[in-house]
ChimeraX commands (.cxc) that place a marker at each C-alpha (Angstrom):
marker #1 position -4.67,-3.70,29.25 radius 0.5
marker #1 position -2.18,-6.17,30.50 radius 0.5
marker #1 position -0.30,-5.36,34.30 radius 0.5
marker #1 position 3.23,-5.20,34.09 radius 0.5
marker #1 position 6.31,-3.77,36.20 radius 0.5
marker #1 position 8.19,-0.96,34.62 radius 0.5
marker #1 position 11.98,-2.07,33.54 radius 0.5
marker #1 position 12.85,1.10,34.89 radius 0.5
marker #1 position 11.12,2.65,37.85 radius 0.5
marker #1 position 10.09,-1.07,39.12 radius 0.5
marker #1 position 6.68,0.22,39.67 radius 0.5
marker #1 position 3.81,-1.54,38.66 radius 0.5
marker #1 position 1.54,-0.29,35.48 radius 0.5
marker #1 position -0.42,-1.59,32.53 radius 0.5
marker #1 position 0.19,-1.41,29.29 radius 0.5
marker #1 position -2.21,-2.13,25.66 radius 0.5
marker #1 position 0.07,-4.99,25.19 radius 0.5
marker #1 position 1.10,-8.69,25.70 radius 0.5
marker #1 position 4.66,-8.06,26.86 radius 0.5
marker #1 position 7.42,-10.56,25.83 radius 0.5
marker #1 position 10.45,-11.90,26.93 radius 0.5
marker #1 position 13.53,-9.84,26.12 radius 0.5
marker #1 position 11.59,-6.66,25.37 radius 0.5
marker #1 position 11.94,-3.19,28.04 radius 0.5
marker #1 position 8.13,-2.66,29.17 radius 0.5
marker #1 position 7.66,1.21,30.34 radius 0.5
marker #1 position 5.24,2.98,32.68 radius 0.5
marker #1 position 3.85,5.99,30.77 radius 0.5
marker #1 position 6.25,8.33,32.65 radius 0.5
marker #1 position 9.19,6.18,31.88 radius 0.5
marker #1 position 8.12,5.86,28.42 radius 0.5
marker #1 position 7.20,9.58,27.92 radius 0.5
marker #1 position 10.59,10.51,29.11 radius 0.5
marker #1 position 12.54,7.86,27.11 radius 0.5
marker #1 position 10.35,9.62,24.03 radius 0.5
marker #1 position 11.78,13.24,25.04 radius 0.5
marker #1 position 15.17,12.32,25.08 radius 0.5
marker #1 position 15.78,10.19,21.66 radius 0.5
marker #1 position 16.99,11.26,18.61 radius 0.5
marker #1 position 15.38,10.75,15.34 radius 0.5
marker #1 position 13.10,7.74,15.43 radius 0.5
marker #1 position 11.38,5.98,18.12 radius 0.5
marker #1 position 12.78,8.54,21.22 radius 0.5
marker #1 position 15.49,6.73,23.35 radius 0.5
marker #1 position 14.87,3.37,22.36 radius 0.5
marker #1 position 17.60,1.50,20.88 radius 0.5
marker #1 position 17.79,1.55,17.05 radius 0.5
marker #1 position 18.05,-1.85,15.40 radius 0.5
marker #1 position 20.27,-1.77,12.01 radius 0.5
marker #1 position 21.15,-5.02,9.28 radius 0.5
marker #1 position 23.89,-5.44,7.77 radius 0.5
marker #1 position 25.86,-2.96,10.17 radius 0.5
marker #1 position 24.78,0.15,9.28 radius 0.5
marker #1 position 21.60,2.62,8.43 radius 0.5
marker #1 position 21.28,1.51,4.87 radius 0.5
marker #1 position 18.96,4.09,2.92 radius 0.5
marker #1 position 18.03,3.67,-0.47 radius 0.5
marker #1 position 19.33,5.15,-3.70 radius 0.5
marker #1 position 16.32,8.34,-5.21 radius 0.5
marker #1 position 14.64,7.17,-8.26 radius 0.5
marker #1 position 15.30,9.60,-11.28 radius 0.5
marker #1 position 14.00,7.42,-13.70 radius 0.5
marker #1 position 10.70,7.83,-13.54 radius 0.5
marker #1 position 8.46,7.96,-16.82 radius 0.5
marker #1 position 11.89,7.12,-19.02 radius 0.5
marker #1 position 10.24,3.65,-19.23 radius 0.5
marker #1 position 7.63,4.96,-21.36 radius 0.5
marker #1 position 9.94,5.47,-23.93 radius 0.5
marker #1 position 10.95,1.86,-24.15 radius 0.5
marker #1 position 7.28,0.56,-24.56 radius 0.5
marker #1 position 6.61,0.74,-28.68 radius 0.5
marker #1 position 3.61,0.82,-30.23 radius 0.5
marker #1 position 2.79,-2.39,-30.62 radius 0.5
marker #1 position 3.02,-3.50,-26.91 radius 0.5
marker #1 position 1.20,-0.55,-25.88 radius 0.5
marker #1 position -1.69,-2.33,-28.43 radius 0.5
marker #1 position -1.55,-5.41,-26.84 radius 0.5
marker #1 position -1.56,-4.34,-23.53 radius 0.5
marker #1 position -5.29,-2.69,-24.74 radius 0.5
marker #1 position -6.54,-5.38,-26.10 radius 0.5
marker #1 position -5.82,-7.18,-22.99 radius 0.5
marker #1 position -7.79,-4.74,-20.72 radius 0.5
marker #1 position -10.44,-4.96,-23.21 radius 0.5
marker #1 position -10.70,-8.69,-22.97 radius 0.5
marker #1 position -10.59,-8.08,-18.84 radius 0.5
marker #1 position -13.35,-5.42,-19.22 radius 0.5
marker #1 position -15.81,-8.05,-21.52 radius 0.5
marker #1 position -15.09,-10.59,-18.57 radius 0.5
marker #1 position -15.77,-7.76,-15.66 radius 0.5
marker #1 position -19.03,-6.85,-17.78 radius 0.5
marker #1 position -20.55,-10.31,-17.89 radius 0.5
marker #1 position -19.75,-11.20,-14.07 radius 0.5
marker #1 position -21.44,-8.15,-13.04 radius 0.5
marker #1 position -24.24,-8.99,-16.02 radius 0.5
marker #1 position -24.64,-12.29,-14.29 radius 0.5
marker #1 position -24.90,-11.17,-10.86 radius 0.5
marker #1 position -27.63,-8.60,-11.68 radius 0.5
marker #1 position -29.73,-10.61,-13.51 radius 0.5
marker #1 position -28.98,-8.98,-16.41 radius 0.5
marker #1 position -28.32,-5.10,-17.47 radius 0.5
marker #1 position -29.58,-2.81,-15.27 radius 0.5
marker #1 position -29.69,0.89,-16.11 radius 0.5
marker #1 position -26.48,2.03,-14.32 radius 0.5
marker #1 position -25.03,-1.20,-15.07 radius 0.5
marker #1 position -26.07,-0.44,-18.79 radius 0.5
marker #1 position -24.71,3.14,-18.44 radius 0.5
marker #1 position -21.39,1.55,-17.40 radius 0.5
marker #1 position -21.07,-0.57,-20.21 radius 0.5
marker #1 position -21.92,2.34,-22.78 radius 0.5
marker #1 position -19.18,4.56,-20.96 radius 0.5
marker #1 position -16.54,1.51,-21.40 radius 0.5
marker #1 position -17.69,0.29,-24.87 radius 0.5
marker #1 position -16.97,4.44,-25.69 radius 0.5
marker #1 position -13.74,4.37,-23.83 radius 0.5
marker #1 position -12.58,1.10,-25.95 radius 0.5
marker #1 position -13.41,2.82,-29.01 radius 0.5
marker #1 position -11.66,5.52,-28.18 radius 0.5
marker #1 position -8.31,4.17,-27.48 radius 0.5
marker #1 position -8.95,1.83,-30.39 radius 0.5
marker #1 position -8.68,4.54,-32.90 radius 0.5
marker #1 position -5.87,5.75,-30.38 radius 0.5
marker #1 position -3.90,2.70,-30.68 radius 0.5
marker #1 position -4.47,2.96,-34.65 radius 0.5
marker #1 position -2.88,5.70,-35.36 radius 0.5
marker link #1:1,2 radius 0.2
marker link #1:2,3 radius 0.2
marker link #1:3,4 radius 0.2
marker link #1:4,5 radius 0.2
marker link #1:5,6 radius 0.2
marker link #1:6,7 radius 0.2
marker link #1:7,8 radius 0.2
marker link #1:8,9 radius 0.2
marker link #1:9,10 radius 0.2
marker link #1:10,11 radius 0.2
marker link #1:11,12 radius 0.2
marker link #1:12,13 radius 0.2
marker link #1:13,14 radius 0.2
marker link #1:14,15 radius 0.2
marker link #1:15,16 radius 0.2
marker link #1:16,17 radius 0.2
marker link #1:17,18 radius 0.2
marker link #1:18,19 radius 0.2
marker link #1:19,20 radius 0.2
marker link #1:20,21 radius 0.2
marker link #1:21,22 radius 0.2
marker link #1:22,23 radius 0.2
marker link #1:23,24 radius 0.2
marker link #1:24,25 radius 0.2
marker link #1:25,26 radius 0.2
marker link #1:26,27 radius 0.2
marker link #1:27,28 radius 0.2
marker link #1:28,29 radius 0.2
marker link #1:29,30 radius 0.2
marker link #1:30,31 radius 0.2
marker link #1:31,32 radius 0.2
marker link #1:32,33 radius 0.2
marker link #1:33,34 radius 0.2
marker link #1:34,35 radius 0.2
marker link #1:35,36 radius 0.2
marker link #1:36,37 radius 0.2
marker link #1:37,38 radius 0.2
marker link #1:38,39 radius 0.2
marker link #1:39,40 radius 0.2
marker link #1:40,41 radius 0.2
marker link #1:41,42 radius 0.2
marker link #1:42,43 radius 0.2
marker link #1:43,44 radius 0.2
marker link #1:44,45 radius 0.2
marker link #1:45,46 radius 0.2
marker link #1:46,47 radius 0.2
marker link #1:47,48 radius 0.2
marker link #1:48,49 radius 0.2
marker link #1:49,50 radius 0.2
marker link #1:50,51 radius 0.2
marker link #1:51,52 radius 0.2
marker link #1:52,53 radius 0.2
marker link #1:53,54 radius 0.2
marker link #1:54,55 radius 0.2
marker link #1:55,56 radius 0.2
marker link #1:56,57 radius 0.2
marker link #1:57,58 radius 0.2
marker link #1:58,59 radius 0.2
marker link #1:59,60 radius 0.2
marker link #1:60,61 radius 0.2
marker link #1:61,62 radius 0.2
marker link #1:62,63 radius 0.2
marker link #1:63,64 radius 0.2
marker link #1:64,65 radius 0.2
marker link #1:65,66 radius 0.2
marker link #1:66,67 radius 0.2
marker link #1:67,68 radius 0.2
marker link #1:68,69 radius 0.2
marker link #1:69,70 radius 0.2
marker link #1:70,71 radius 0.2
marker link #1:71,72 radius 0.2
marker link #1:72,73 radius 0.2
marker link #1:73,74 radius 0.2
marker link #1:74,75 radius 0.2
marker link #1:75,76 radius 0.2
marker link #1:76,77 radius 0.2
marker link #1:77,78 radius 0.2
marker link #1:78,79 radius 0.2
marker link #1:79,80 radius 0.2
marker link #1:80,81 radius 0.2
marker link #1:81,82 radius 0.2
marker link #1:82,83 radius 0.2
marker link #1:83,84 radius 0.2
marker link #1:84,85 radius 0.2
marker link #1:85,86 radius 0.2
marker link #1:86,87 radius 0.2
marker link #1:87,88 radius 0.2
marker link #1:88,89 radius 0.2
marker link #1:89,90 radius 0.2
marker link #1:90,91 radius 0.2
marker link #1:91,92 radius 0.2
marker link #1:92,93 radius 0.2
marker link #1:93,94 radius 0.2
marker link #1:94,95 radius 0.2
marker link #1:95,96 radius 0.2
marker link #1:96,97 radius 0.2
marker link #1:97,98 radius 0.2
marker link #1:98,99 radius 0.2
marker link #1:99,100 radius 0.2
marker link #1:100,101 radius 0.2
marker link #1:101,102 radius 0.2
marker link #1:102,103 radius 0.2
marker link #1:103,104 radius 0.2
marker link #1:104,105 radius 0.2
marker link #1:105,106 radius 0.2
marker link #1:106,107 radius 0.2
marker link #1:107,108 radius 0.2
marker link #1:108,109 radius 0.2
marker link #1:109,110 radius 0.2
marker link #1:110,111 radius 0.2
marker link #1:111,112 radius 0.2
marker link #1:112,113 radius 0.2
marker link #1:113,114 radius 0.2
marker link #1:114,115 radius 0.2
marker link #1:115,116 radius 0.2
marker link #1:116,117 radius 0.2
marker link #1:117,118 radius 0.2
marker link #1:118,119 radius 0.2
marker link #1:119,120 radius 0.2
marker link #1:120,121 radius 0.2
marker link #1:121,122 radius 0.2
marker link #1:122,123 radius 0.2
marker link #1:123,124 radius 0.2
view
């Protein structure tokens, strides 16, 4: 807690912050009340805004269209590159262990099953 005067009241108080130069410092009954009053966001403080006005961004509507655009062969080589990311993942964690463990063994069946699998996914 840093001490502090209150830009309002002029009283003294402490606040969980380093206050700078420029910036309003408020007592908690100061601050509470500027809270009460505000609009919106942030109570009674003063909003900033760029570029001149609340700018607010367009909705999405396109999600999952992009799907569409991916064909079939992209979708293969994004698999094989996971694949290739997995083998690497599977010997770092090979190395660290001092080999395969039997959950790290387990984890390696479940992913060698799960390559397979989208394998004869990507196949057909």
């Amino acid at each position: 807690m840093t001490k502090a005067i209150c830009d309002e009241c002029k009283k003294p108080c402490e606040v969980p912050f380093r206050p700078t130069a420029g910036k309003p410092v408020y007592c908690n009954n100061c601050f509470g009340g500027k809270k009460e009053v505000g609009g919106e966001r942030g109570g009674g403080f003063p909003r900033k805004t760029f570029g001149g006005g609340d700018y607010k961004t367009p909705a999405r509507t396109d999600f999952g269209n992009d799907i569409k655009k991916v064909s079939g062969e992209e979708i293969k080589k994004q698999i094989e590159v996971l694949n290739g990311k997995i083998d690497r993942l599977t010997k770092v964690i090979e190395t660290l262990t001092g080999g395969k463990s039997e959950a790290v063994a387990e984890k390696v069946e479940k992913v060698e099953k799960v390559k397979k699998t989208t394998k004869k996914a990507s196949k057909k």
